[in-house]
Steps between C-alpha positions, in 0.01 A plus 500: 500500500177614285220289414691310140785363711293352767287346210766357346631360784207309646423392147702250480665217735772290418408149539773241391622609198163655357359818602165502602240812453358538823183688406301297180228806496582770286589821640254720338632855683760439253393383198236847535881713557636334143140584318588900350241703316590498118615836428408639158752653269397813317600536144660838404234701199763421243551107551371353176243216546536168488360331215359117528429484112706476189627816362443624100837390378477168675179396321627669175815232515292226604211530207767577256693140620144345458466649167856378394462148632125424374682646161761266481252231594314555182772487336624206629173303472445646101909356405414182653192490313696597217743176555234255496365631195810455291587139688096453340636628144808303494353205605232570206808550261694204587179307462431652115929448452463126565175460294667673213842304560293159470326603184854600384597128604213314352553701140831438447425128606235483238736673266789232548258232443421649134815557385661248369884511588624193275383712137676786661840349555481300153406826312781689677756232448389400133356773326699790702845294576501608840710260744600473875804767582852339600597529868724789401188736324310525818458790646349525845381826612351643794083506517325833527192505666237615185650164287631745214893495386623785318783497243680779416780343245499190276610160612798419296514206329 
């Protein structure tokens, strides 16, 4: 029996259904057998070295991704600028369209007050014979969007 089996077995005692360790002091004679002297490894001459930095192409991929993404940053930031600027004109447009639409409005309000429509429809009825159409000499036609009508043969009579 050599020295681990008698260790072992005076360890321990089986008490109930627990086992007990006998000896609460730690047995340094073998803690000091487990402690080894580190052994160093040689490397052969023609092992490369280990390297703890970042290599040339590395950095080269990682400033040109910086370059790319500051780029389309600035370019982002000058299109949105960009966008603001016309939402800033067309609100300035709109703003001169419905200025110019209301002096549109109040002239032709101011024309329709001086014209007198009762002289026109007795001078057209009187002095030119002009009278209302029947029901059956109307002609409807479709609207264009400029208000002109263009007519390429005579009306017959």
């Amino acid at each position: 029996m050599d020295a681990r089996e008698k260790y072992y077995k005076r360890a321990y005692e089986i008490d109930g259904t627990a086992a007990r360790q006998l000896q609460v002091v730690p047995d340094y004679e073998r803690e000091q057998e487990q402690i080894t002297q580190p052994t160093v490894v040689k490397q052969p001459k023609g092992a490369p070295k280990l390297s703890h930095g970042i290599d040339f192409i590395s950095m080269t991929l990682l400033v040109a991704a910086m370059a790319i993404t500051l780029y389309l940053c600035y370019n982002y930031l000058q299109v949105q600028g960009n966008i603001v600027q016309l939402e800033r004109d067309v609100m300035v447009l709109e703003q001169q369209l419905d200025t110019i639409l209301a002096e549109n409005a109040a002239m032709e309000d101011g024309l329709n007050v001086e014209t007198d429509w009762e002289s026109i429809y007795r001078t057209a009825i009187t002095e030119l014979g002009m009278v209302y159409p029947n029901k059956n000499e109307v002609i409807t036609y479709e609207s264009t969007k400029n208000g002109h009508v263009i007519q390429y043969k005579d009306i017959p009579e």
